[in-house]
Backbone of each chain as ProteinMPNN parsed JSONL, in Angstrom:
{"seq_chain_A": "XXXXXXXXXXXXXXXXXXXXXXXXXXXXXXXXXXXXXXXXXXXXXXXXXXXXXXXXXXXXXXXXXXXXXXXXX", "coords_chain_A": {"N_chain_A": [[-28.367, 9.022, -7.652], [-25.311, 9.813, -6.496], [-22.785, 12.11, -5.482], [-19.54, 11.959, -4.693], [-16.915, 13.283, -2.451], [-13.374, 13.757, -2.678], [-11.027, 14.628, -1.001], [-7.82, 15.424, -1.712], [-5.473, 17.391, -1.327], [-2.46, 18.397, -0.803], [-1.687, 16.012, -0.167], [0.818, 13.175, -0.545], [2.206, 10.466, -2.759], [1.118, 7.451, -1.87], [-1.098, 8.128, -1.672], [-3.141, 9.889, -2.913], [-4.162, 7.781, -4.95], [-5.024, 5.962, -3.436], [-6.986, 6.747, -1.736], [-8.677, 7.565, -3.959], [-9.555, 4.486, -4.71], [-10.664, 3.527, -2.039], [-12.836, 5.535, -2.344], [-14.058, 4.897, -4.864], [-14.997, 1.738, -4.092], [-16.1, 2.638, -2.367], [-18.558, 3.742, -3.625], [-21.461, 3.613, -5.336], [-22.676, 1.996, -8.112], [-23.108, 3.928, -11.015], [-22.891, 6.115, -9.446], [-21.108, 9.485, -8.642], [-17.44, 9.914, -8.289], [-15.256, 12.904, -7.303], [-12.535, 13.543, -7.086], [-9.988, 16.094, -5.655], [-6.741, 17.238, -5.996], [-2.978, 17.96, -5.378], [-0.676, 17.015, -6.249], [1.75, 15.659, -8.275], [2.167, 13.566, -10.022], [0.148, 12.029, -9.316], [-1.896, 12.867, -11.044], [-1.633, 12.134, -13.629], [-1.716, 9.021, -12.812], [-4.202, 8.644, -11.994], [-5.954, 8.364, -13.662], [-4.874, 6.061, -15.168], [-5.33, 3.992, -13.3], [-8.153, 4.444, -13.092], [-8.639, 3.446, -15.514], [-7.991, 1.038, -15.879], [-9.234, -0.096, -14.235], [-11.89, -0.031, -14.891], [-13.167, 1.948, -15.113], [-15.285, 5.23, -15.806], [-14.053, 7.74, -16.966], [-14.689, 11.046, -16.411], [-13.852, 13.897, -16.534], [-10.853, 15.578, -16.268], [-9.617, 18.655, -14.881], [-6.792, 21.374, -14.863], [-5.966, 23.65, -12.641], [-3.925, 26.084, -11.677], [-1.799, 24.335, -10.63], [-3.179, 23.006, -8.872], [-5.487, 19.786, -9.595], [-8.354, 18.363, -10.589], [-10.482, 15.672, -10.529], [-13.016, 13.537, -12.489], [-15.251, 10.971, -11.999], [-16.806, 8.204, -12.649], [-18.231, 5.607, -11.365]], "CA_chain_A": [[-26.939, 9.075, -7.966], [-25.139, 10.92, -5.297], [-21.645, 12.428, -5.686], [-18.898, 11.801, -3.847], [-16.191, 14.28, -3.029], [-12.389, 13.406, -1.861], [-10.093, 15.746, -0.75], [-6.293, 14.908, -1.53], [-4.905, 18.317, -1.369], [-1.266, 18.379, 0.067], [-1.23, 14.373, -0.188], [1.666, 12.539, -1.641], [2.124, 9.097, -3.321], [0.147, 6.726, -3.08], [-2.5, 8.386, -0.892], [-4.142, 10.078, -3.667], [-4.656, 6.937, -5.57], [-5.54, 4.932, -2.529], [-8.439, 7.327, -1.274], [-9.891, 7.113, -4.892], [-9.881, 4.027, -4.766], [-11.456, 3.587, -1.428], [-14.335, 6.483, -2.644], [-14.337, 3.702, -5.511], [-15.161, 0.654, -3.728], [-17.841, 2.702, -1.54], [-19.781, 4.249, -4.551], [-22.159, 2.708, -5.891], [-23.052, 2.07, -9.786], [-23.808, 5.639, -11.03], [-22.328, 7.351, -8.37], [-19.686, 10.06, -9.639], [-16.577, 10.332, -7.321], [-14.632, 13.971, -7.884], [-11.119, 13.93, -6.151], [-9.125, 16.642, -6.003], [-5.216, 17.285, -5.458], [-1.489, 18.383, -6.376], [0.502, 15.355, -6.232], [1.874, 15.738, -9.862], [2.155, 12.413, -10.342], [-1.146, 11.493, -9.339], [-3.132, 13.543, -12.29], [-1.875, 10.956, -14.396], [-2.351, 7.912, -12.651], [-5.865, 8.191, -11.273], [-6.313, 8.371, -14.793], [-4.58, 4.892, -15.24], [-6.122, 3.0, -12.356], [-9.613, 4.449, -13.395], [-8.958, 2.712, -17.103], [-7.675, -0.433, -15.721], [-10.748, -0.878, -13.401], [-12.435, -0.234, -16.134], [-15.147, 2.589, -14.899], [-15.499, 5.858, -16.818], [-13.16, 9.242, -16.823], [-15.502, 12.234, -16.92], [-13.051, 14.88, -16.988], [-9.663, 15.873, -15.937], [-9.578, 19.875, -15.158], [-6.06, 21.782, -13.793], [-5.703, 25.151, -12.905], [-2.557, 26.756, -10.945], [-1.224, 23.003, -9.917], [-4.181, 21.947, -8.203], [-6.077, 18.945, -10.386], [-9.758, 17.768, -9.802], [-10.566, 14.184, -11.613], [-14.034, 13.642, -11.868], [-14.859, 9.321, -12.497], [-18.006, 7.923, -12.86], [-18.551, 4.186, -11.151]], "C_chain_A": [[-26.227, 10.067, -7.061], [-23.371, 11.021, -5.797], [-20.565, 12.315, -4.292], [-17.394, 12.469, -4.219], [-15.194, 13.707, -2.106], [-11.287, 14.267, -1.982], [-8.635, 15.063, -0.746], [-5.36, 16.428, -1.902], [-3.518, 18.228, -0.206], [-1.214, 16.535, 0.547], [-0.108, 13.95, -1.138], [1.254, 11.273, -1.756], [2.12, 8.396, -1.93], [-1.068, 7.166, -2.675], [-3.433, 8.92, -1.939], [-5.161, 8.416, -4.485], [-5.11, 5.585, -4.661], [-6.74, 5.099, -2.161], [-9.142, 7.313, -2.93], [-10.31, 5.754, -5.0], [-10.78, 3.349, -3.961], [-12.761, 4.224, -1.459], [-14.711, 5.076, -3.852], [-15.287, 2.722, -5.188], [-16.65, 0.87, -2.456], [-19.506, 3.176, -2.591], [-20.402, 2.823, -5.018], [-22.516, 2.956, -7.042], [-23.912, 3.411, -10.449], [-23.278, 6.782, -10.647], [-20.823, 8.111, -9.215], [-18.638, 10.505, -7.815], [-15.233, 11.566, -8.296], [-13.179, 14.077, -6.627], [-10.24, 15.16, -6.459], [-7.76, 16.722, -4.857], [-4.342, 18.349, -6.281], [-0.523, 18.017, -6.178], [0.637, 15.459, -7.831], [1.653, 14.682, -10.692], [0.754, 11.647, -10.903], [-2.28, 11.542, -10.289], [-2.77, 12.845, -13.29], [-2.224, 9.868, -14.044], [-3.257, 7.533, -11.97], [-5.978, 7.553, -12.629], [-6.567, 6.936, -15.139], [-5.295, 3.721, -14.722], [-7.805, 2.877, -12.843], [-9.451, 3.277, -15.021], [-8.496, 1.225, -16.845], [-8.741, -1.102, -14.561], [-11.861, -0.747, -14.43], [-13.954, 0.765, -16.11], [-14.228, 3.834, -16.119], [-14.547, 7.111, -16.096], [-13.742, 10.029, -17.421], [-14.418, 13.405, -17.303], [-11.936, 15.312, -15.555], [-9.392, 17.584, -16.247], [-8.344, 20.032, -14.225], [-6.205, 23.238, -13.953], [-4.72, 25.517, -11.336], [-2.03, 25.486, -9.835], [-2.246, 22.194, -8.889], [-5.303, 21.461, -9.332], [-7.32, 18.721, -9.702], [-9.875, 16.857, -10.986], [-12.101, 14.22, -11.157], [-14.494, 11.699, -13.089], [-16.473, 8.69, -11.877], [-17.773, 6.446, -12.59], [-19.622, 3.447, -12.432]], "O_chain_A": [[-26.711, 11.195, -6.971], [-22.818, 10.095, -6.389], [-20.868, 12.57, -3.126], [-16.781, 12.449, -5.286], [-15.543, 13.226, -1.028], [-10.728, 14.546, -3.043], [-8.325, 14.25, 0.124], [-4.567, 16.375, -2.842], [-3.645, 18.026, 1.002], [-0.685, 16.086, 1.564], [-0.078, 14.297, -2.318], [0.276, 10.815, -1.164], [2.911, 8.667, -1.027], [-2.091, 6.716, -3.19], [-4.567, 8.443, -1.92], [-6.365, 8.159, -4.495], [-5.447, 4.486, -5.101], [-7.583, 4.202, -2.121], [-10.325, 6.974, -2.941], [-11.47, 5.627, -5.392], [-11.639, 2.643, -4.49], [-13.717, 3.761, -0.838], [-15.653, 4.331, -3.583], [-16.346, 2.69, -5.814], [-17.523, 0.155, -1.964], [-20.722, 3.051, -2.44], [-20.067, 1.639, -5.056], [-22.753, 4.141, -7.279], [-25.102, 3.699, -10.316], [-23.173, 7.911, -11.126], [-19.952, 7.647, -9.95], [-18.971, 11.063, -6.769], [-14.599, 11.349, -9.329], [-13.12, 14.668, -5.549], [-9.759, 15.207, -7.591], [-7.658, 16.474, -3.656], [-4.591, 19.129, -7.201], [0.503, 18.651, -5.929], [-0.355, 15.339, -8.55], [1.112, 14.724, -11.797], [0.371, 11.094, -11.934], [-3.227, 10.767, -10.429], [-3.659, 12.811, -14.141], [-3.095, 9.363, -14.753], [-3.35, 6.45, -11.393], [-6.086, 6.332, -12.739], [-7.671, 6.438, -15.36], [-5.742, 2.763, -15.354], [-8.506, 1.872, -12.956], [-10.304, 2.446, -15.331], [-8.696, 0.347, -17.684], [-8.914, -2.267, -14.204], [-12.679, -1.657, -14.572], [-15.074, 0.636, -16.606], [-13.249, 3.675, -16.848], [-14.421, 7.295, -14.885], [-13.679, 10.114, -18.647], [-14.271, 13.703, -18.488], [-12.157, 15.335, -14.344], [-9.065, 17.978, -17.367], [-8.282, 19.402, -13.17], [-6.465, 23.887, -14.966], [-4.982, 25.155, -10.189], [-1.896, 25.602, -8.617], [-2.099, 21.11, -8.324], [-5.965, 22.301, -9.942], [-7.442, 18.835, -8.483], [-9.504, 17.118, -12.131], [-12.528, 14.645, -10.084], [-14.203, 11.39, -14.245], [-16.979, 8.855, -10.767], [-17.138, 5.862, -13.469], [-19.952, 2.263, -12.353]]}, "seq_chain_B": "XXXXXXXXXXXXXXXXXXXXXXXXXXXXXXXXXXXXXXXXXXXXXXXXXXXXXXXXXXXXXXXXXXXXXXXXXXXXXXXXXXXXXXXXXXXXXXXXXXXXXXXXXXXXXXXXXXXXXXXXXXXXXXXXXXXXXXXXXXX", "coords_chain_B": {"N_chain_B": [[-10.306, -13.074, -13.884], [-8.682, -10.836, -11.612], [-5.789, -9.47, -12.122], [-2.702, -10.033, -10.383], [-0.403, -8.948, -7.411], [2.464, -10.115, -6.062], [4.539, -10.064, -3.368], [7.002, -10.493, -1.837], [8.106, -9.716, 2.021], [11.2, -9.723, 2.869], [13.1, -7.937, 3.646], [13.195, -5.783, 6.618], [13.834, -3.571, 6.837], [13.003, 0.068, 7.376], [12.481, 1.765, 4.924], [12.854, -0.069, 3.166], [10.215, -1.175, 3.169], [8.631, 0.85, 3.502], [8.739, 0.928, 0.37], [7.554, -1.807, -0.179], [4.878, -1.912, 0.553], [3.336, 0.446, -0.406], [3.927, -0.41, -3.247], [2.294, -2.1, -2.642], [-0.343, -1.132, -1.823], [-0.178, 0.573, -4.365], [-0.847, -1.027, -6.443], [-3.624, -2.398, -5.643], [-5.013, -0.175, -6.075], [-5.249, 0.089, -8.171], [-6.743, -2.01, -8.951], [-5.549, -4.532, -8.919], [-5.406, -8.134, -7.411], [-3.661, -8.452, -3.839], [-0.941, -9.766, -2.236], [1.397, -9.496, 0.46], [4.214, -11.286, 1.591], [5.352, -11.998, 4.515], [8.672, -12.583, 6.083], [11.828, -13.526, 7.57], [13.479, -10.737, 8.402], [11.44, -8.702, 7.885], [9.131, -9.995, 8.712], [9.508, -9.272, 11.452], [8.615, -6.685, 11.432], [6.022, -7.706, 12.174], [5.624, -7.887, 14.63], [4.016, -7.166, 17.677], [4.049, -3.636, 18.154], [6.592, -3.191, 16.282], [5.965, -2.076, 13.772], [6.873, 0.432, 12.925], [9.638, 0.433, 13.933], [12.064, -0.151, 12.204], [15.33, -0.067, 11.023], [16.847, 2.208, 8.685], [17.821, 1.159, 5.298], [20.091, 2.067, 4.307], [22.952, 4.462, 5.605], [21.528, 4.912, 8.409], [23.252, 5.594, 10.689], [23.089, 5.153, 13.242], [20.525, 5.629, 13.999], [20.199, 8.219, 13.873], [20.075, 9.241, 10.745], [17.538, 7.892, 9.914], [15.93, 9.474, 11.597], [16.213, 11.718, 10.221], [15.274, 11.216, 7.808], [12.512, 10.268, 8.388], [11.451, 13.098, 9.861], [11.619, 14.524, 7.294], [9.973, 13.176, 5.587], [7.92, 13.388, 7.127], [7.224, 16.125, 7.159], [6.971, 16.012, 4.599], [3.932, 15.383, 4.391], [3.89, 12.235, 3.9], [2.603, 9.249, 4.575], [2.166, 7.567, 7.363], [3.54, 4.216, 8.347], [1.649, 2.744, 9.434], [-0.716, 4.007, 8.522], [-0.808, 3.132, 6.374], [-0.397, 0.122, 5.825], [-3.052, -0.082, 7.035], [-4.382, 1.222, 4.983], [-4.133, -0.903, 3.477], [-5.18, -3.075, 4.167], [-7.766, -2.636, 4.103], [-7.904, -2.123, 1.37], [-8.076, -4.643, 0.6], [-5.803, -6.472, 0.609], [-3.846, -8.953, 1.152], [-1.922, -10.111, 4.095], [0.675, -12.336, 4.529], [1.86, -14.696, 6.893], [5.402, -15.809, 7.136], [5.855, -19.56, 8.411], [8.124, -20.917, 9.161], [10.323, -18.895, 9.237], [8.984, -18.03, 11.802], [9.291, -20.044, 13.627], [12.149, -20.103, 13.598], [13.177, -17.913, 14.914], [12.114, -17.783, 17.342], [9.377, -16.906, 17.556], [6.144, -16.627, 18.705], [2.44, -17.166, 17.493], [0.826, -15.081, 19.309], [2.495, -13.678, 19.388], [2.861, -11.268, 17.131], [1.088, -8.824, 14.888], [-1.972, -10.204, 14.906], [-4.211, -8.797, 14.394], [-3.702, -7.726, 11.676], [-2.472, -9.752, 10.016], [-3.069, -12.328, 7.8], [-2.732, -15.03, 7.038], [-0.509, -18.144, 8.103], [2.037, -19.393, 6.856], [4.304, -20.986, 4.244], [6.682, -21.883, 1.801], [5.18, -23.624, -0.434], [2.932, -21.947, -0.537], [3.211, -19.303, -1.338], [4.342, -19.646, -3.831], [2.438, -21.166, -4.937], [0.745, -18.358, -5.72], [2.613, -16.591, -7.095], [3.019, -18.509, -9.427], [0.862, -17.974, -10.935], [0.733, -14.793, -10.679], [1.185, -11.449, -11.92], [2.679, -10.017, -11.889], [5.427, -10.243, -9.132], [7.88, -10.075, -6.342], [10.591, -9.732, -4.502], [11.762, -7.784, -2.052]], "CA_chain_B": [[-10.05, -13.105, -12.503], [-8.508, -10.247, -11.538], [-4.569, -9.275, -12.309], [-2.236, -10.783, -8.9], [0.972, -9.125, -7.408], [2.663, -10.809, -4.647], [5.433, -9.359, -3.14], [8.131, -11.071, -0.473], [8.715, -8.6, 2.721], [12.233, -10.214, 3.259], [13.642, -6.92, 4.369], [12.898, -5.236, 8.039], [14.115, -1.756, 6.96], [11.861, 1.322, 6.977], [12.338, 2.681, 3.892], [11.801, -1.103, 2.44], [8.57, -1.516, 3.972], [7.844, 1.715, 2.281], [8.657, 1.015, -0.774], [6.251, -2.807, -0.154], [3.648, -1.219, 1.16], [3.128, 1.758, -1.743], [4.16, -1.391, -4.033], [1.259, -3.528, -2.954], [-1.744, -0.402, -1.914], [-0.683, 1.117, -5.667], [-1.411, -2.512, -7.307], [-4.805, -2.705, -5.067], [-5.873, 1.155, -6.385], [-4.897, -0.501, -9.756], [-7.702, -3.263, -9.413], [-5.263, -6.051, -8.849], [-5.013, -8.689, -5.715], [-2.006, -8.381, -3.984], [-0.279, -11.149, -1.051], [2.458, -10.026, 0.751], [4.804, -12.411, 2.252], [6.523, -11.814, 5.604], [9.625, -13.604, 5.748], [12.942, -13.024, 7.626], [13.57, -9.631, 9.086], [9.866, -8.416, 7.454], [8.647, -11.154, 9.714], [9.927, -8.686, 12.865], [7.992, -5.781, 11.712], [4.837, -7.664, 12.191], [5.21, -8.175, 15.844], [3.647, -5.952, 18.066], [4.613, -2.449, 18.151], [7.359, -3.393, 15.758], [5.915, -1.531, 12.558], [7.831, 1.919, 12.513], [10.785, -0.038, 14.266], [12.798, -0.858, 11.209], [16.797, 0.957, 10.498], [17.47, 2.956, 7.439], [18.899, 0.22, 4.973], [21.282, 2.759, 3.996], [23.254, 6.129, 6.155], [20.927, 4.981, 9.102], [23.506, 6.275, 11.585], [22.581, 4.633, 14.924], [19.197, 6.215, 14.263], [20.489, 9.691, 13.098], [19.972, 8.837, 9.903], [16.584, 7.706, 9.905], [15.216, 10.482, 12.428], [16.219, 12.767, 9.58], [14.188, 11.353, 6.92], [11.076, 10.314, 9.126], [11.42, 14.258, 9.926], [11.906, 15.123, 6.029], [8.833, 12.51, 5.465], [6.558, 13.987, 7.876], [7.292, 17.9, 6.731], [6.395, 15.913, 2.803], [3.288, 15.037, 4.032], [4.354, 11.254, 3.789], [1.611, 9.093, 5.264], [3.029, 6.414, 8.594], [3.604, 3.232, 8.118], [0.564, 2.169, 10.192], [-1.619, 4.261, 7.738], [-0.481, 2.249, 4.947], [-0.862, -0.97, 5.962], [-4.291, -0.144, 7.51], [-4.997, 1.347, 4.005], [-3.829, -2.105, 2.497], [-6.122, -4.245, 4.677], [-9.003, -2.133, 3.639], [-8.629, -2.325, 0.056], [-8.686, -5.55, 0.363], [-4.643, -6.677, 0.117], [-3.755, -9.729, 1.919], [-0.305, -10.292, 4.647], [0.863, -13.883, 4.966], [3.732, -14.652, 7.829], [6.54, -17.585, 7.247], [5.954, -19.777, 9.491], [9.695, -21.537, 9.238], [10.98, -17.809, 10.44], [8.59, -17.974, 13.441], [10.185, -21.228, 14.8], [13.332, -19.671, 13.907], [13.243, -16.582, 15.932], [10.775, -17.817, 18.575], [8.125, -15.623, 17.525], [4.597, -17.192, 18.881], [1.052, -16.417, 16.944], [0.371, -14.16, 20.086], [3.577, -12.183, 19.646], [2.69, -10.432, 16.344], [-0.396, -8.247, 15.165], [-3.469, -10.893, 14.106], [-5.52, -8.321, 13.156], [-3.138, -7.897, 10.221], [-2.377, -11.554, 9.126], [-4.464, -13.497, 7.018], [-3.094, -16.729, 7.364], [0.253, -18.435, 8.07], [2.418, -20.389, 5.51], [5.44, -21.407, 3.939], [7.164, -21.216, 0.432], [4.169, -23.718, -1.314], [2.211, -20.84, -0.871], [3.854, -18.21, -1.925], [4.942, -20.536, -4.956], [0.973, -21.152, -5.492], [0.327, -17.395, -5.805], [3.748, -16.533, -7.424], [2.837, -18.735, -10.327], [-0.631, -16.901, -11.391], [0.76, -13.388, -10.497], [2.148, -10.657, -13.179], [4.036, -8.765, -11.035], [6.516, -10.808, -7.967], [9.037, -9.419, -6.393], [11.504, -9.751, -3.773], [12.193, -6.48, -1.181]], "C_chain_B": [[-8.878, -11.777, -12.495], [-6.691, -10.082, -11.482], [-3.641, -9.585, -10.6], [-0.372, -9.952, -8.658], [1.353, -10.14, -6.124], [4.29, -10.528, -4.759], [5.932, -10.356, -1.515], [8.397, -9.608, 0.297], [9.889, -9.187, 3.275], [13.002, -9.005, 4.423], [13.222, -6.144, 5.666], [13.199, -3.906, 7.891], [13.266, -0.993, 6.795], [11.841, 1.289, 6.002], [12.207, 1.296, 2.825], [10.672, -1.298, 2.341], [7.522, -0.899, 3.209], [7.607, 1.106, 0.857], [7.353, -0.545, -0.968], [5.484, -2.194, -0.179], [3.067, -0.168, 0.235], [3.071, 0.983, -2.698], [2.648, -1.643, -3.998], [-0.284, -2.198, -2.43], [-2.07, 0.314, -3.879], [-1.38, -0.08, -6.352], [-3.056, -2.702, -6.713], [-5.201, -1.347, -5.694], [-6.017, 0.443, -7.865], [-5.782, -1.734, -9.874], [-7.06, -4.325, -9.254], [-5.472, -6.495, -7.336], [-3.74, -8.607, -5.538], [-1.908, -9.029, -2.584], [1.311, -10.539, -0.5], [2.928, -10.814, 1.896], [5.69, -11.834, 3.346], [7.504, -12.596, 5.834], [10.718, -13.2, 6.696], [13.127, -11.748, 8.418], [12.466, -8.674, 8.907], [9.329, -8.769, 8.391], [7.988, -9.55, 11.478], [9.117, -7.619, 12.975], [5.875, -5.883, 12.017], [4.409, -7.58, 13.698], [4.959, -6.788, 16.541], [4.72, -4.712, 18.455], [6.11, -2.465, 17.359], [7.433, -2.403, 14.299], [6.825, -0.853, 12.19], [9.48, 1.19, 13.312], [11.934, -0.024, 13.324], [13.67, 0.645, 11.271], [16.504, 1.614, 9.283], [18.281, 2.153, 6.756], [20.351, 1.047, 4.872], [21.514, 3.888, 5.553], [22.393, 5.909, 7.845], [21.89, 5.767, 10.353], [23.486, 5.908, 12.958], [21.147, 5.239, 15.062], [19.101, 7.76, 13.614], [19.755, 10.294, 11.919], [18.358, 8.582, 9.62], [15.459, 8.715, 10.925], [15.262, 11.281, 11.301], [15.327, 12.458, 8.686], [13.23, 11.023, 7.43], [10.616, 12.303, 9.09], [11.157, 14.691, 8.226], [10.509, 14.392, 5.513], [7.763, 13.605, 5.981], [6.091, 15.406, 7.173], [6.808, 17.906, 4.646], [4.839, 15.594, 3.372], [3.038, 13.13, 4.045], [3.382, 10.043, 4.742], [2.755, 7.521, 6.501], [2.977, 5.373, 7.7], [2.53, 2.053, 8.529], [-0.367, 2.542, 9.209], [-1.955, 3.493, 6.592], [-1.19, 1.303, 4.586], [-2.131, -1.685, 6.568], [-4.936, 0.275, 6.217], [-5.067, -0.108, 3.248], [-4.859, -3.036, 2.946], [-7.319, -3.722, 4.176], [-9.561, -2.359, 2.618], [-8.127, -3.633, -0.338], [-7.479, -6.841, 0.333], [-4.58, -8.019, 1.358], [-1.859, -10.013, 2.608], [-0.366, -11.579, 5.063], [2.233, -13.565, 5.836], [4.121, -16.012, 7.65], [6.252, -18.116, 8.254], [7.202, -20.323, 9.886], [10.467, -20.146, 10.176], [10.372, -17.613, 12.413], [8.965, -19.004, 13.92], [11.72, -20.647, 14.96], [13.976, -18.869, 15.014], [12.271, -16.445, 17.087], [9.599, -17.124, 18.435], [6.787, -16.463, 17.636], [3.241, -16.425, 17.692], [0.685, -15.313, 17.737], [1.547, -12.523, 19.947], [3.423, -11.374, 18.367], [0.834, -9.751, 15.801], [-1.244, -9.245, 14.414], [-4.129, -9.944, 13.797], [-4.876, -8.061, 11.85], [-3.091, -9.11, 9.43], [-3.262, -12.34, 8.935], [-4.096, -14.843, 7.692], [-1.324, -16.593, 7.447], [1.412, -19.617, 6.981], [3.954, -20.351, 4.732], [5.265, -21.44, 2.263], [6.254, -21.72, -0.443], [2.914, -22.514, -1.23], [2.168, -19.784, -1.607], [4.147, -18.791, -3.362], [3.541, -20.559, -6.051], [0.455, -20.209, -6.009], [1.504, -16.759, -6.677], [3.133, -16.612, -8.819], [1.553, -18.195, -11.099], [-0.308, -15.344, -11.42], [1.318, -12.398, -11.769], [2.942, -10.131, -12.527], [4.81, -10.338, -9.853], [7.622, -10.254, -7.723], [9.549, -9.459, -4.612], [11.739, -8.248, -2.812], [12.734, -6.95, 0.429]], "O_chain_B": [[-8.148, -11.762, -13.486], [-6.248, -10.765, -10.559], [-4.282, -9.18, -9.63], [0.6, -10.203, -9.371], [0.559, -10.764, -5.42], [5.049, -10.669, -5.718], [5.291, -10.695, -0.52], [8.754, -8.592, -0.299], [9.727, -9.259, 4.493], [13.327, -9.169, 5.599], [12.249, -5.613, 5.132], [12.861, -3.093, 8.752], [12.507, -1.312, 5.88], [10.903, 0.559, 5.681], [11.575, 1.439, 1.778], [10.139, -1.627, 1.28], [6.48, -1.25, 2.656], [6.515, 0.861, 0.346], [6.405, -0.425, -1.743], [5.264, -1.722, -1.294], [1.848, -0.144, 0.41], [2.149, 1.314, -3.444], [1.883, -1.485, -4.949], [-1.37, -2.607, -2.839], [-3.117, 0.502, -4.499], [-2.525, 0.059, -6.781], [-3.777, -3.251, -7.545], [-6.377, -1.595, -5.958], [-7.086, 0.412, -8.475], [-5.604, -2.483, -10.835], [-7.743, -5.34, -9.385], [-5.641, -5.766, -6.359], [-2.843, -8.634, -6.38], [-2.824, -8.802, -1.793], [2.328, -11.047, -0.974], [2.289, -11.011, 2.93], [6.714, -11.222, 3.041], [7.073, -13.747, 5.77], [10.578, -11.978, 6.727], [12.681, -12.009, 9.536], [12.435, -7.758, 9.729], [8.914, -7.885, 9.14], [6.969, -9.179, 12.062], [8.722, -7.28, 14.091], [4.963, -5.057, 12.063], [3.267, -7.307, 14.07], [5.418, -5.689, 16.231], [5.858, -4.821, 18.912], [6.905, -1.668, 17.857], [8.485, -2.029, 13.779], [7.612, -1.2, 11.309], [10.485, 1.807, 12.959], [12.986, 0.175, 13.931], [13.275, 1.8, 11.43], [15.389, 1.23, 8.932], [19.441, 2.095, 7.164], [21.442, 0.665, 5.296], [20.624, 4.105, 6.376], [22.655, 6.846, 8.6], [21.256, 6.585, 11.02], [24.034, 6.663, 13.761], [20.638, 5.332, 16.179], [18.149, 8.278, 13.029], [19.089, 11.329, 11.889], [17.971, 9.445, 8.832], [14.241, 8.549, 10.858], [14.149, 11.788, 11.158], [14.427, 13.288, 8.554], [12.399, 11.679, 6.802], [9.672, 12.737, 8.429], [10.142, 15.382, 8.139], [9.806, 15.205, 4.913], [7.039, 14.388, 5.366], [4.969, 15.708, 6.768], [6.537, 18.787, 3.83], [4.214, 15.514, 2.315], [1.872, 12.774, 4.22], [3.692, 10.148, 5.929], [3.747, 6.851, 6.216], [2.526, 5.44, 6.557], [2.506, 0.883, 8.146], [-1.03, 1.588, 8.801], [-3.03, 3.28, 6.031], [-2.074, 1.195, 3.737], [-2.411, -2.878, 6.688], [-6.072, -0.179, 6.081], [-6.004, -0.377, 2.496], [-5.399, -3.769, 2.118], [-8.042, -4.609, 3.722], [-10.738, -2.64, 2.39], [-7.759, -3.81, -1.499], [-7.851, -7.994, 0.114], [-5.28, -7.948, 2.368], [-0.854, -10.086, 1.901], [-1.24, -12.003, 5.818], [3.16, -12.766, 5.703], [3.494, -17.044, 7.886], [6.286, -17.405, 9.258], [7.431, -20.212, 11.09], [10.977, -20.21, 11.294], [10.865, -17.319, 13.501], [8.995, -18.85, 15.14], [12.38, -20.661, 15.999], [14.943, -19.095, 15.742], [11.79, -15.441, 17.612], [8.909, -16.824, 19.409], [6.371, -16.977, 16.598], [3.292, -15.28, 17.242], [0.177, -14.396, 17.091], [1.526, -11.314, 20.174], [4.128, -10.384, 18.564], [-0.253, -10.131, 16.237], [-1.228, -9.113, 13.19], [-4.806, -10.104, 12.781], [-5.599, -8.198, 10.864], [-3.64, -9.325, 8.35], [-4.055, -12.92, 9.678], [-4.724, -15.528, 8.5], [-0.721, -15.575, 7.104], [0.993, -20.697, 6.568], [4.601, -19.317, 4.893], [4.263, -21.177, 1.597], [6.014, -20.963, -1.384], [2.046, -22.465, -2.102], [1.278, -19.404, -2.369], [4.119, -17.845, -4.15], [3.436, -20.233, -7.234], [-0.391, -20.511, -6.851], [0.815, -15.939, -7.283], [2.766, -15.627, -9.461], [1.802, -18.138, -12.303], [-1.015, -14.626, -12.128], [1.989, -13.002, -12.606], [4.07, -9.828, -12.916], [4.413, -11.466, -10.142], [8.39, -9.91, -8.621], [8.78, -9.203, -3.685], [12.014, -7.454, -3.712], [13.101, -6.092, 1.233]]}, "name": "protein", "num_of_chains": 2, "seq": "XXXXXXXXXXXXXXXXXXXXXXXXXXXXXXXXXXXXXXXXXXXXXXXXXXXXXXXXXXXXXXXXXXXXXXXXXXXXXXXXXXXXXXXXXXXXXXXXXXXXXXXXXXXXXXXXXXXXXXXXXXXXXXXXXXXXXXXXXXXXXXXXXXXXXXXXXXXXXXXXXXXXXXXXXXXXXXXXXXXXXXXXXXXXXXXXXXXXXXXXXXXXXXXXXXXX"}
């Protein structure tokens, strides 16, 4: 199971939710992809995209405006 | 089968393009398929070196106008317009071109970018994909 890490720090819309979904589409079944950012927006709708693809939302941590999502294929 | 937008690029303006293009990569992060349609003054931004070409629908200025927010873009961070639509082919999004506008405006198969365009086609297409989609929309 190997982790996969994506940097969206100082990204705006839609890039955060484009590069997860590209780390997405390369993981493989198992694999945990951990993005982080501070696109405000975005810390809700990884969220979204992850529940409408239908994989798993490990946890959602912020601290001083920068978010890390961490999403389990 | 998986949720469908499909989106018309009628418009040729930058800051349309944007708003397509963010339209149809958010709907692809979002698990759906997504088709857009080049059409009309859209059409123009497929031909080569045409992408970043497009006015400012609004305030554009003779260019003024649109230098300022490219500038105000860039200093956000704001990813090109090339990035986009190279992100869109990736995850998987498909670009159809009118072909009725390319007789219109002379535009040959050679004169716009093939590595972008899926396929060529007219309004039963768009009509075909239209009717299955949740989302459609006009820009």
């Amino acid at each position: 199971m190997a982790e996969i890490k994506v940097d969206c720090i100082g990204e705006t819309c839609p890039v955060p939710l484009v590069e997860t979904r590209k780390a997405l589409r390369k993981a493989k079944e198992g694999d945990i992809v951990e993005v982080t950012g501070n696109h405000p927006s975005s810390k809700k709708e990884i969220p979204m995209a992850v529940k409408a693809l239908g994989l798993k939302l490990l946890d959602v941590e912020e601290s001083g405006g920068t978010w890390k999502i961490r999403i389990q294929r | 089968m998986a949720e469908k937008a499909t989106i018309i690029v009628h418009s040729g303006d930058m800051d349309k393009l944007y708003s397509a293009l963010i339209i149809g990569n958010g709907a692809l992060a979002m698990g759906m398929d997504v088709s857009l349609f080049f059409t009309f003054w859209g059409l123009q931004r497929l031909e080569k070196g045409g992408l970043e070409k497009g006015p400012l629908s609004k305030m554009n200025m003779l260019g003024l106008g649109k230098w300022m927010v490219k500038k105000k873009m860039k200093k956000q961070n704001v990813a090109s317009l090339e990035r986009m639509i190279q992100d869109f082919k990736e995850l998987g999004g498909k670009i159809l071109a009118c072909d009725m506008t390319m007789d219109i405006m002379g535009i040959k198969p050679e004169d716009l970018r093939q590595d972008l365009i899926g396929d060529y086609c007219g309004v039963g297409t768009y009509l075909d994909e239209a009717r299955e989609s949740q989302i459609t929309l006009f820009i």
